[in-house]
RODO-2510 file (C-alpha; in nm, 4 decimals, decimal comma):
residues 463
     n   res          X          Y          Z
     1     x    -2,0964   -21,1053     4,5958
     2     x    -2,0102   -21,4423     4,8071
     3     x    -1,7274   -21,6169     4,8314
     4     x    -1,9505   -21,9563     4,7767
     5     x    -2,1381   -21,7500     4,4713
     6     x    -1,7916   -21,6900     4,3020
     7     x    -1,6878   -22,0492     4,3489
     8     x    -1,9546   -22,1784     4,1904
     9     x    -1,9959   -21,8701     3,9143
    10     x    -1,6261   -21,9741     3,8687
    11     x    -1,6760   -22,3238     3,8242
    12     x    -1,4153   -22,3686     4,1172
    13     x    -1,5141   -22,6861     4,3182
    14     x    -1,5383   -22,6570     4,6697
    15     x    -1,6576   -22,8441     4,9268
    16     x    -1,9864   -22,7536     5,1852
    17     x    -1,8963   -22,9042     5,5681
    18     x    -2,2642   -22,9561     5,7523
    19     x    -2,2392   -22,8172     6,1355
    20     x    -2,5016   -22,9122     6,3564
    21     x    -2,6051   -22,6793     6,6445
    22     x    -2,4361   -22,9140     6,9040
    23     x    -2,0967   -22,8891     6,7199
    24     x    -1,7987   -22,7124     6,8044
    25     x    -1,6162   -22,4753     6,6731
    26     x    -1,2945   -22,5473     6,7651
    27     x    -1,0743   -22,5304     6,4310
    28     x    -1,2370   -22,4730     6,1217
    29     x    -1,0375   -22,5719     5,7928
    30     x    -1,0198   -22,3374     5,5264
    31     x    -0,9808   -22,5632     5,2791
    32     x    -0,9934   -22,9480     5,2251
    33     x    -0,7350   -23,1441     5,0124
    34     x    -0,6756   -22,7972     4,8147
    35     x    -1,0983   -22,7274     4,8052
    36     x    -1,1878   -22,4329     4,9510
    37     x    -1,4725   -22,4951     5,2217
    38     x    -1,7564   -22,2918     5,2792
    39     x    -1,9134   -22,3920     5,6408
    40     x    -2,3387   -22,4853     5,6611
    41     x    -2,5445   -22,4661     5,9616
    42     x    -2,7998   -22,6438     5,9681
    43     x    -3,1721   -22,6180     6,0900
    44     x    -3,3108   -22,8505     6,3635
    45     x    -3,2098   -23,1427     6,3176
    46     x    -3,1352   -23,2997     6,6564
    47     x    -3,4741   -23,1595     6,7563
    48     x    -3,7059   -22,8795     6,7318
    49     x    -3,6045   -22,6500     6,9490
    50     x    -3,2261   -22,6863     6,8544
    51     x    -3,1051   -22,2670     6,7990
    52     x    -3,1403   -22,1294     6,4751
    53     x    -2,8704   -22,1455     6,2764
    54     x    -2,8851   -21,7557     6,2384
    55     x    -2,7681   -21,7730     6,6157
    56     x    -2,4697   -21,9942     6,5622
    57     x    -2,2918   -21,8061     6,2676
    58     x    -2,2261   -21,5343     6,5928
    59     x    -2,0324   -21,8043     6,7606
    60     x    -1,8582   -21,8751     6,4189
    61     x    -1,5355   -21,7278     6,2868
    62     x    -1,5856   -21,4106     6,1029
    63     x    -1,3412   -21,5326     5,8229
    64     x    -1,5088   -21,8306     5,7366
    65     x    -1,7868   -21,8175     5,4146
    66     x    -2,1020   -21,9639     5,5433
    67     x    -2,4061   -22,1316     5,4160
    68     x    -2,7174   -22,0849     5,6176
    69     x    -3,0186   -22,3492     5,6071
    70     x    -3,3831   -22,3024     5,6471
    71     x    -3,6462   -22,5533     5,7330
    72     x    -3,9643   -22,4610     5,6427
    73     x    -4,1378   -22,7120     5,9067
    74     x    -4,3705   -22,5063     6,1724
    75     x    -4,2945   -22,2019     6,0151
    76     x    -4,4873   -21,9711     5,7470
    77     x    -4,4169   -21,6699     5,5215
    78     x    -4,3853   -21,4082     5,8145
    79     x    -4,1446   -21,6042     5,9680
    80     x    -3,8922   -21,6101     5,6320
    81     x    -3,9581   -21,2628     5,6597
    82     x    -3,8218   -21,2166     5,9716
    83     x    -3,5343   -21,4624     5,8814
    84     x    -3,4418   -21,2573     5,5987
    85     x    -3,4198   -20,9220     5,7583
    86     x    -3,2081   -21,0945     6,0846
    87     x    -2,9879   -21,2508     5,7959
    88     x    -2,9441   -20,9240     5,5793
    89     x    -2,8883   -20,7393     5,9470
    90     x    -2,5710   -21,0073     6,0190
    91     x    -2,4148   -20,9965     5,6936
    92     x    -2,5006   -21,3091     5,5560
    93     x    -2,5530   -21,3993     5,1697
    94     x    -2,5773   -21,7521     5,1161
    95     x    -2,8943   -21,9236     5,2069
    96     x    -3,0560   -22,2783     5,1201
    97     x    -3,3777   -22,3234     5,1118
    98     x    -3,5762   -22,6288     5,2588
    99     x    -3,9591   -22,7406     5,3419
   100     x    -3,8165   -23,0233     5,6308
   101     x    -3,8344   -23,3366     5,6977
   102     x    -4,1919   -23,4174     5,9363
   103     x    -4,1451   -23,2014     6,2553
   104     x    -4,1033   -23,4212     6,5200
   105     x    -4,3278   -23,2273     6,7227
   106     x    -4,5773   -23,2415     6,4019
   107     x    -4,9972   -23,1656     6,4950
   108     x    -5,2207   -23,3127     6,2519
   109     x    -5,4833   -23,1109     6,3733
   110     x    -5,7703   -23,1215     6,6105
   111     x    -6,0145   -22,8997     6,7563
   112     x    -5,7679   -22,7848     7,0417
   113     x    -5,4268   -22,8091     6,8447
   114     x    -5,3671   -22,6105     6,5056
   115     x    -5,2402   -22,8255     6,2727
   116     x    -4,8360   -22,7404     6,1672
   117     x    -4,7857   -22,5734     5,8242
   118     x    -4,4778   -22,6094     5,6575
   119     x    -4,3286   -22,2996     5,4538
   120     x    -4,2776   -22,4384     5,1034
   121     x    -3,9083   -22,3946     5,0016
   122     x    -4,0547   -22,2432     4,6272
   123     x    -4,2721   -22,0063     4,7722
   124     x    -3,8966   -21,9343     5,0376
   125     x    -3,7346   -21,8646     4,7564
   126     x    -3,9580   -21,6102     4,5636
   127     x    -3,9029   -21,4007     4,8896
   128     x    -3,5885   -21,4498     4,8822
   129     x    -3,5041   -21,3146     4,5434
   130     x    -3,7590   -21,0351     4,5420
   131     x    -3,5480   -20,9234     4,9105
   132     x    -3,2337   -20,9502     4,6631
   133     x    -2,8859   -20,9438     4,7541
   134     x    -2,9165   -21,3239     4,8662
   135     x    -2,7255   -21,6434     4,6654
   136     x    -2,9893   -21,8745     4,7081
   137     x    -2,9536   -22,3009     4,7090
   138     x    -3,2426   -22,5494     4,6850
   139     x    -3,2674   -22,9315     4,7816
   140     x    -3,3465   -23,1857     4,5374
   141     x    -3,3459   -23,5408     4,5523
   142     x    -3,2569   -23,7137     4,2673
   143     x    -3,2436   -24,1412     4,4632
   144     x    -3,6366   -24,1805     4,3747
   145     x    -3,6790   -24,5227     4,2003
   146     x    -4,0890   -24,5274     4,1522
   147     x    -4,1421   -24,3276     3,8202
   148     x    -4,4167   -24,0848     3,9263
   149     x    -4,2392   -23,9631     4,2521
   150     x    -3,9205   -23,9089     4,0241
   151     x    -4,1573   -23,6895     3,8147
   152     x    -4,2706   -23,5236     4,0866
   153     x    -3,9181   -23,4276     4,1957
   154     x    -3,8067   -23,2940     3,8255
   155     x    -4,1373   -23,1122     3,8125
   156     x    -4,0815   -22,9381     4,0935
   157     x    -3,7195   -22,8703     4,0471
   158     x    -3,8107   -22,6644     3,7198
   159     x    -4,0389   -22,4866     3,9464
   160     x    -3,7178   -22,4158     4,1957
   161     x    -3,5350   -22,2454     3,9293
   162     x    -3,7770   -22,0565     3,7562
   163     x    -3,8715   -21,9625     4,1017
   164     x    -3,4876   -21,8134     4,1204
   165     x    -3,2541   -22,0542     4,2816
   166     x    -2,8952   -21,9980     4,2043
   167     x    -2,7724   -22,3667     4,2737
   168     x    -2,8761   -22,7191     4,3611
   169     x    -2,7749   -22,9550     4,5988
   170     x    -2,9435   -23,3043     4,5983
   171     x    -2,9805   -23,5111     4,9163
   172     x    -2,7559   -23,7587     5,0608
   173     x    -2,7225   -24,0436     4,8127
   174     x    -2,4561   -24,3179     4,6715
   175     x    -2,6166   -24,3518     4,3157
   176     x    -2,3938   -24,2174     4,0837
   177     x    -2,6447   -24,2946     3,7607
   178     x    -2,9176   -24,0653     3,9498
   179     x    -2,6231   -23,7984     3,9845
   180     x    -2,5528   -23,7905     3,6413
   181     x    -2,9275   -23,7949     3,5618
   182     x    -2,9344   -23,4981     3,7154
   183     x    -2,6937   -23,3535     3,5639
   184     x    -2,7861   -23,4270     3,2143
   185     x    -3,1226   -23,2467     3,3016
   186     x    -2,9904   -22,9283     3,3651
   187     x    -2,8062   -22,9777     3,0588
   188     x    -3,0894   -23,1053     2,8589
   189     x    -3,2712   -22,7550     2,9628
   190     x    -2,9888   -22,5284     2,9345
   191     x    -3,0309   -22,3987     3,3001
   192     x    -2,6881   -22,2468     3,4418
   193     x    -2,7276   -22,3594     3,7680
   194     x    -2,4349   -22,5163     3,9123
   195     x    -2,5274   -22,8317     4,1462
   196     x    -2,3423   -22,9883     4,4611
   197     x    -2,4091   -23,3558     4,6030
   198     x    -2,4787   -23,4060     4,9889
   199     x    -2,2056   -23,6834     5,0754
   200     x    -2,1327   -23,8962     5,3476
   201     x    -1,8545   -24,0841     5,4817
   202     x    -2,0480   -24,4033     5,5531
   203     x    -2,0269   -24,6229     5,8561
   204     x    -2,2143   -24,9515     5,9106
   205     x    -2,3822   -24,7348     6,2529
   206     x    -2,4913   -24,4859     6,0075
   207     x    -2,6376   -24,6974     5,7752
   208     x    -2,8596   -24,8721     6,0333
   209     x    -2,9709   -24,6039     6,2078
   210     x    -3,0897   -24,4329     5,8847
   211     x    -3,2621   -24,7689     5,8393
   212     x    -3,3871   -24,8036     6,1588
   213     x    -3,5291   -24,4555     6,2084
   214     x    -3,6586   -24,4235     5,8015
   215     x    -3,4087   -24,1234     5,7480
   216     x    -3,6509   -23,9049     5,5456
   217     x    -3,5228   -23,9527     5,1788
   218     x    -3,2345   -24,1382     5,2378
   219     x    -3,2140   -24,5289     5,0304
   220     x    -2,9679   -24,7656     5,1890
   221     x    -3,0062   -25,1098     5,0378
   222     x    -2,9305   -25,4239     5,1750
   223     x    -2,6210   -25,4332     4,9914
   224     x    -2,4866   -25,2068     5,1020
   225     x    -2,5342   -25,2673     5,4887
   226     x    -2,3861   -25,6359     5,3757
   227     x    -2,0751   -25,4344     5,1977
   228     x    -2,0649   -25,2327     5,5287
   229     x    -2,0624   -25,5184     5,7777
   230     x    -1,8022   -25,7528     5,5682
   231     x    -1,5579   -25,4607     5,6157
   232     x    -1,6438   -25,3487     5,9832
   233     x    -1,5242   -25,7622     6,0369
   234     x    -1,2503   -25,7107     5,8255
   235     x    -1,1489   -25,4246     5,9813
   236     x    -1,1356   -25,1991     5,6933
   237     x    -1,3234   -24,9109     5,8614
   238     x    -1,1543   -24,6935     5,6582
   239     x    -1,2555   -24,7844     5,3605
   240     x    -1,5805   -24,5817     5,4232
   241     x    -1,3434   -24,2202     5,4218
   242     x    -1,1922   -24,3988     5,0698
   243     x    -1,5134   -24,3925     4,9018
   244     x    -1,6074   -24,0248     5,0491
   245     x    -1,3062   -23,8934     4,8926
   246     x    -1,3960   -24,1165     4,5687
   247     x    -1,7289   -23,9842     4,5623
   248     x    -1,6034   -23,6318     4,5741
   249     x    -1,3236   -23,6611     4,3016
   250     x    -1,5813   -23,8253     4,0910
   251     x    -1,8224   -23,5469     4,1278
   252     x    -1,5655   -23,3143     4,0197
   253     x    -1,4740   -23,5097     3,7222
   254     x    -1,8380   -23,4617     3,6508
   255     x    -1,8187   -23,1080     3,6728
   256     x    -2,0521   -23,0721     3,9981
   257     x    -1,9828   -22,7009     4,1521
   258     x    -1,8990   -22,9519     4,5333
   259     x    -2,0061   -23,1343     4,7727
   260     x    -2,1705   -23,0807     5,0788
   261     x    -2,0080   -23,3244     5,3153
   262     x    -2,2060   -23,4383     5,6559
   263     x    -2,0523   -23,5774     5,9203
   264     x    -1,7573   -23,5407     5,8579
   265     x    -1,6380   -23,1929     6,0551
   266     x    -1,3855   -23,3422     6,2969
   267     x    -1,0109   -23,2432     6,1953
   268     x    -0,9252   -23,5706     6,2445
   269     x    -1,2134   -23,6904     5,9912
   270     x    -1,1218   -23,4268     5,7297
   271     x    -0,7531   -23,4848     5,7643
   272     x    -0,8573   -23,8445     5,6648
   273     x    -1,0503   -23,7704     5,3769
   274     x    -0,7770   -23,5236     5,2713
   275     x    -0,5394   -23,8063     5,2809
   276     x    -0,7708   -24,0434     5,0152
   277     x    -0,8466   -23,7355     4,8248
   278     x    -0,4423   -23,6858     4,7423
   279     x    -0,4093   -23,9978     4,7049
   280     x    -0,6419   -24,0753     4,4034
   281     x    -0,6532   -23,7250     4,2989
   282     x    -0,4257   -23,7962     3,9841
   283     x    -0,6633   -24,0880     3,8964
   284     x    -0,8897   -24,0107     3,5615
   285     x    -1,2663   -24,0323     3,6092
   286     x    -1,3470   -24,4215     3,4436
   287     x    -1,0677   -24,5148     3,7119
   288     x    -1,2336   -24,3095     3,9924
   289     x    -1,5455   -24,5219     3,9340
   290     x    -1,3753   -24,8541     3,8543
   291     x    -1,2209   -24,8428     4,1848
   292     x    -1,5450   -24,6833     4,3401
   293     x    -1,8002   -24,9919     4,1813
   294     x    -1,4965   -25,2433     4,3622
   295     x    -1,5333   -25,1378     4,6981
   296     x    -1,9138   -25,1110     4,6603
   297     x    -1,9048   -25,4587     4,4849
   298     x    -2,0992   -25,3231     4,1978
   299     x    -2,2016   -25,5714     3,9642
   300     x    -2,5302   -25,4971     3,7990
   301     x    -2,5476   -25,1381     3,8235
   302     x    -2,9060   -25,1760     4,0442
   303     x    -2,7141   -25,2071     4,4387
   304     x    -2,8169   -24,8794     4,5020
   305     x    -3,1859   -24,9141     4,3856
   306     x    -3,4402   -24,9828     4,5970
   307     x    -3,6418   -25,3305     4,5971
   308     x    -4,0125   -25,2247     4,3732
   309     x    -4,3014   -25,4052     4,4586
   310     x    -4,5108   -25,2451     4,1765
   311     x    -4,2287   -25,0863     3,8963
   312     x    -4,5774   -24,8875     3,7301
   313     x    -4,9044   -24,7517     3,9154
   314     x    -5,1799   -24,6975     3,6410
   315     x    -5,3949   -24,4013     3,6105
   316     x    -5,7501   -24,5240     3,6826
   317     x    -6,0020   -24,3947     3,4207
   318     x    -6,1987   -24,2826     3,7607
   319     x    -5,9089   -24,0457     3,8486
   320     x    -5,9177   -23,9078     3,4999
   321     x    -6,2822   -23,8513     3,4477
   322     x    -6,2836   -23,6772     3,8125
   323     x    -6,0674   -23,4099     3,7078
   324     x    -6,2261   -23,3798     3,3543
   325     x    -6,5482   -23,3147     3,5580
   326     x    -6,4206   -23,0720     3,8099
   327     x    -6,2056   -22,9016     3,5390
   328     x    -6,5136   -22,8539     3,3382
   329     x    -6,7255   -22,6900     3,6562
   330     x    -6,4305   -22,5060     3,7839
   331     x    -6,4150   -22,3091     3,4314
   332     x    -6,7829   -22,2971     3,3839
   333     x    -6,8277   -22,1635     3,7046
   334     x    -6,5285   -21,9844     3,8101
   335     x    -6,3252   -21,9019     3,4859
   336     x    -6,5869   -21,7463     3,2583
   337     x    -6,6259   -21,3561     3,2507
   338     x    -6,9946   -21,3919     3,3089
   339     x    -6,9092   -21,6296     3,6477
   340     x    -6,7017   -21,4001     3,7441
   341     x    -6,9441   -21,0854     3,7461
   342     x    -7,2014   -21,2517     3,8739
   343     x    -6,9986   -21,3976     4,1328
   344     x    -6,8672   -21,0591     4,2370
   345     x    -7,2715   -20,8782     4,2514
   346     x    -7,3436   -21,1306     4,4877
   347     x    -7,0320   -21,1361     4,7503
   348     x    -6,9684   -20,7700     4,7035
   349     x    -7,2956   -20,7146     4,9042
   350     x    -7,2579   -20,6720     5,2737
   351     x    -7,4961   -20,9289     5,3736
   352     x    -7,2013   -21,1758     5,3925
   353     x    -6,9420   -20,9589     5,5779
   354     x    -7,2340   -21,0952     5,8510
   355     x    -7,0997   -21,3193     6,1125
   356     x    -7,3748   -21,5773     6,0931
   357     x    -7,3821   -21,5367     5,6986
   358     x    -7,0043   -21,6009     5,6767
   359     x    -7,0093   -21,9237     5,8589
   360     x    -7,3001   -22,0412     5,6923
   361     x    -7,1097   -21,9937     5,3411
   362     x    -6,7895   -22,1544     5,4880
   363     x    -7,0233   -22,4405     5,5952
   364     x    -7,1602   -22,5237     5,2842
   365     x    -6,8454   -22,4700     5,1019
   366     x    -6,6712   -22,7332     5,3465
   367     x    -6,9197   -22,9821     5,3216
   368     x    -6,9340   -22,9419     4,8910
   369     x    -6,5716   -22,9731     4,8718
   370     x    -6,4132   -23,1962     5,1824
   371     x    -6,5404   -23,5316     5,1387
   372     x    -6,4550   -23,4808     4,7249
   373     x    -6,1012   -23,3453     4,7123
   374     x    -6,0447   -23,2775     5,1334
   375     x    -6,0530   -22,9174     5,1197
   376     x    -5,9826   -22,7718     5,4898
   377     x    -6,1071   -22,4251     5,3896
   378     x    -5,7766   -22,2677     5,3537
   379     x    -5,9531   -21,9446     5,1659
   380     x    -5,7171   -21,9787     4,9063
   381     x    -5,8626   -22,2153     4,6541
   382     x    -5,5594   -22,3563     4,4449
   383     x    -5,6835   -22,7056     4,2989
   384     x    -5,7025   -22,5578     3,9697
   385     x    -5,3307   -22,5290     3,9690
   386     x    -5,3130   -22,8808     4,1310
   387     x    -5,5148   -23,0901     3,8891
   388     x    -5,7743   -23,0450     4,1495
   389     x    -5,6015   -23,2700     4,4057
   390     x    -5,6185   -23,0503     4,7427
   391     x    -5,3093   -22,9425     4,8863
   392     x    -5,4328   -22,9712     5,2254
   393     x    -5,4699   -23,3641     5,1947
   394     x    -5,0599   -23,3829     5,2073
   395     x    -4,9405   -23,3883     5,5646
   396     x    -4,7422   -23,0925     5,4931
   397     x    -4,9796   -22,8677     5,2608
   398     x    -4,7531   -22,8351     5,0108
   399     x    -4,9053   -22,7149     4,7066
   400     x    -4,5836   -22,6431     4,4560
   401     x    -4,4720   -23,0311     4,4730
   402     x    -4,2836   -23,3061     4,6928
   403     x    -4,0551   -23,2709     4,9771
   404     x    -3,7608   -23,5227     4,9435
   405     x    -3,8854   -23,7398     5,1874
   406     x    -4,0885   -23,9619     4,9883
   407     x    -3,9949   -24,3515     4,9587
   408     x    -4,1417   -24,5398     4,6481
   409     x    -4,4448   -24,3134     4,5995
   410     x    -4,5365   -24,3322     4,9914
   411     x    -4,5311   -23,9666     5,1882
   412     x    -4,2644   -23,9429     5,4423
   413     x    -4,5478   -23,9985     5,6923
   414     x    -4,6194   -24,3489     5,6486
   415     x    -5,0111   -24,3655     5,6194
   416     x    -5,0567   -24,2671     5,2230
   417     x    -4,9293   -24,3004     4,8535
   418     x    -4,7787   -23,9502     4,8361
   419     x    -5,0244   -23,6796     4,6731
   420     x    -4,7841   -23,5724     4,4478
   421     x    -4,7183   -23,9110     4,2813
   422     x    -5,1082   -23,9494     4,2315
   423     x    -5,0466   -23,5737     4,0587
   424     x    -4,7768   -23,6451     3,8066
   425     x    -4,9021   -23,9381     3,7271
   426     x    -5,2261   -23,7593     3,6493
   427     x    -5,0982   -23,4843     3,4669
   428     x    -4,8697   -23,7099     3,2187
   429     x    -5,2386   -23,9037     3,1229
   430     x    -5,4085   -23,5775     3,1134
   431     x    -5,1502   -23,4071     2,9224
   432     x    -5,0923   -23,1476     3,1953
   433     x    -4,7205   -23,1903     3,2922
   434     x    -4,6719   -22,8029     3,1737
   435     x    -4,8911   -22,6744     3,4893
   436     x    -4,6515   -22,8855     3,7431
   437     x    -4,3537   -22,7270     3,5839
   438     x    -4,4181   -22,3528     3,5434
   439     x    -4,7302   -22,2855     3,7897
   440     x    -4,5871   -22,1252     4,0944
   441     x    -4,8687   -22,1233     4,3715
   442     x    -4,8301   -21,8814     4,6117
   443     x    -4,8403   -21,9844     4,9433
   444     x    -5,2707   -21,9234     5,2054
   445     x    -5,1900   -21,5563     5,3763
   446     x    -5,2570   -21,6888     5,7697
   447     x    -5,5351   -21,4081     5,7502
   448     x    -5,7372   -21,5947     5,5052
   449     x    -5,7110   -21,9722     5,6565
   450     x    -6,1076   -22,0369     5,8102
   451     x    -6,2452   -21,7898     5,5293
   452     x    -6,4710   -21,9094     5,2210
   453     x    -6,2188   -21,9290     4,8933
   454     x    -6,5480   -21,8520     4,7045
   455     x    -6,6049   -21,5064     4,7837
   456     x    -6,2019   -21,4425     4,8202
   457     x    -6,1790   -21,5746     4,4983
   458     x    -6,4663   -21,3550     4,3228
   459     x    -6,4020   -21,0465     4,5052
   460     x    -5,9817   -21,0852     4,4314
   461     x    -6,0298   -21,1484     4,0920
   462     x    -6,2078   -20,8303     4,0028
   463     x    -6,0869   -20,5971     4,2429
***
């Protein structure tokens, strides 16, 4: 059992320091203000050929618990695989789970370039738990301010736990109501998974250049950056390592399992944030936030939200009789027992294990299905389980829900509403919420990619 698994199983609060590959390892603190610190490495972040973390625990010291990240991005099932076994080889236990933010490096797709596939952090963490022996974290992001892609998130997150996480942390975020929203869900559906807040101590420079370079998932307002730059000409710089250490006592007032603290894994920093810490540590929690909504200049409650062109996107009774036709062909021909047997006489005959008959089939199933839902002939049919929007028409392919990166319904990659706000929208007007919550799609086997999901789907179901 892990040190980090016992903290949290023992409700003892303890706090997460982020490492990058390019940091040092100079002097590691084993605790912080009293909290015990467990050490994460994370998983390219400066760019995309930064080492795995697996390779910098070796240069880390052997006492120290550590939390090991995995990005998804550019990377498929074989490659957790791998990652697992190298991880179970060097000892390690505690793992979290990630799709990524957009490679940087990121192929669309064209006739000479594969297109990049991201490993969905569900589909990570079935592996994961059916490999055992692993304490296993997820992302969430609770700081989304556009009801569907807020949907989205919670939808997904049931499908994180049932999937097997052991805890949560959410993304880097200020909004304490989202926090407790949180919070109250996992109450609300009696799951025993402790969650953790990513925190940082923020700077005016770290504020803008999340603005400037759209931070995937990240919301800094314009009050904030105003907040920021009053007290950089003030010079009250310090004030941002006050409202770290506020953020954290809050959080365990809350009765979060920690924090997992970024940028901040300088001594000098932590020593800093230590010194806040004792300092308001005997403060209750309605005087933790008093003194946190002052120095934020909280007035309204809504500084931390977002400005919303459009507060509710409508269902269009085109998107809802769409699905109520393809629903009814998908069970008429794909569902029913007779479908299925005759499906199966005609692909179990050899005549299509033919070269010339095999890319005649995957023609005409391309050109039936791409220009209505975008299917890319990934072999593995899934829009059943997606309220028949394709999988393969989100930038990343993800088929299980949203990555974090979203901002006000639109996909991390700038050039569409997100397909997974469209979806929960959907499913609350179609009465189909239950599917994005409990459906775990596994994810395309590389071997079936450029094969017809019609005969892989008759011939699987009745072999």
């Amino acid at each position: 059992m892990s040190k980090l698994f016992q903290y949290l199983s023992q409700k003892q609060f303890c706090v997460v320091v982020e490492y990058l590959s390019s940091h040092k390892f100079d002097s590691v603190a084993q605790e912080i203000a009293g909290f015990p610190t467990v050490i994460a490495l994370a998983d390219r972040v400066h760019s995309d050929d930064d080492p795995s973390p697996l390779q910098i625990a070796q240069q880390c010291p052997i006492d120290i618990e550590k939390l090991i990240h995995f990005s998804g991005k550019a990377r498929d099932i074989a490659d957790f695989e791998q990652f697992l076994h190298q991880a179970k080889t060097q000892g390690i236990n505690n793992l979290l789970l990630l799709t990524g933010d957009k490679l940087k490096q990121h192929q669309s797709g064209t006739k000479n370039i594969e297109r990049t596939r991201y490993l969905e952090s569900v589909n990570a963490v079935m592996a994961a738990k059916h490999k055992g022996g692993f304490c296993i974290g997820v992302a969430f992001n609770p700081f989304k301010y556009a009801e569907a892609e807020r949907d989205a998130q919670y939808f997904k997150l049931h499908k994180k736990i049932k999937a097997g996480a052991d805890f949560i942390i959410s993304q880097l975020g200020y909004d304490l109501d989202a926090l407790k929203q949180a919070q109250l869900f996992l109450k609300e559906h009696q799951y025993r998974q402790s969650i953790m807040t990513c925190i940082m101590p923020l700077s005016l420079g770290r504020a803008k250049y999340m603005v400037k370079h759209q931070v995937a998932g990240t919301v800094i307002t314009q009050h904030m950056l105003n907040v920021l730059e009053q007290e950089k000409q003030q010079g009250k710089t310090n004030h941002i390592y006050l409202r770290c250490a506020l953020q954290i006592l809050i959080c365990q007032h809350l009765g979060f399992g920690g924090v997992h603290l970024s940028a901040c894994y300088k001594p000098e920093d932590q020593m800093l944030l230590a010194k806040y810490i004792e300092k308001y540590r005997h403060l209750s929690l309605v005087e933790c936030e008093s003194l946190w909504n002052d120095h934020w200049q909280i007035k309204t409650g809504k500084e931390f939200h977002p400005v919303l062109e459009n507060d509710s996107i409508s269902v269009t009774s085109i998107q809802i009789l769409k699905y109520r036709n393809l629903k009814f062909m998908h069970d008429a021909l794909f569902q029913s027992s007779v479908a299925r047997g005759i499906g199966f006489f005609i692909f179990k005959a050899q005549f299509w294990n033919r070269s010339l008959s095999m890319k005649a089939l995957l023609k005409t199933e391309f050109i039936s299905k791409h220009h209505i839902v975008g299917c890319e002939s990934c072999g593995l049919c899934r829009l059943a389980d997606t309220l028949y929007i394709c999988p393969e028409t989100c930038p990343k392919g993800l088929a299980n829900g949203p990555c974090g990166g979203t901002y006000l319904d639109r996909c991390e990659f700038g050039d569409r509403e997100c397909i997974h706000s469209v979806k929960a929208r959907l499913a609350k007007a179609v009465k189909q919420t239950e599917i994005l919550k409990n459906k775990l799609i596994p994810s395309v086997p590389i071997e079936l990619r450029g094969t017809s999901s019609w005969k892989n789907w008759y011939l699987m179901k009745d072999a």
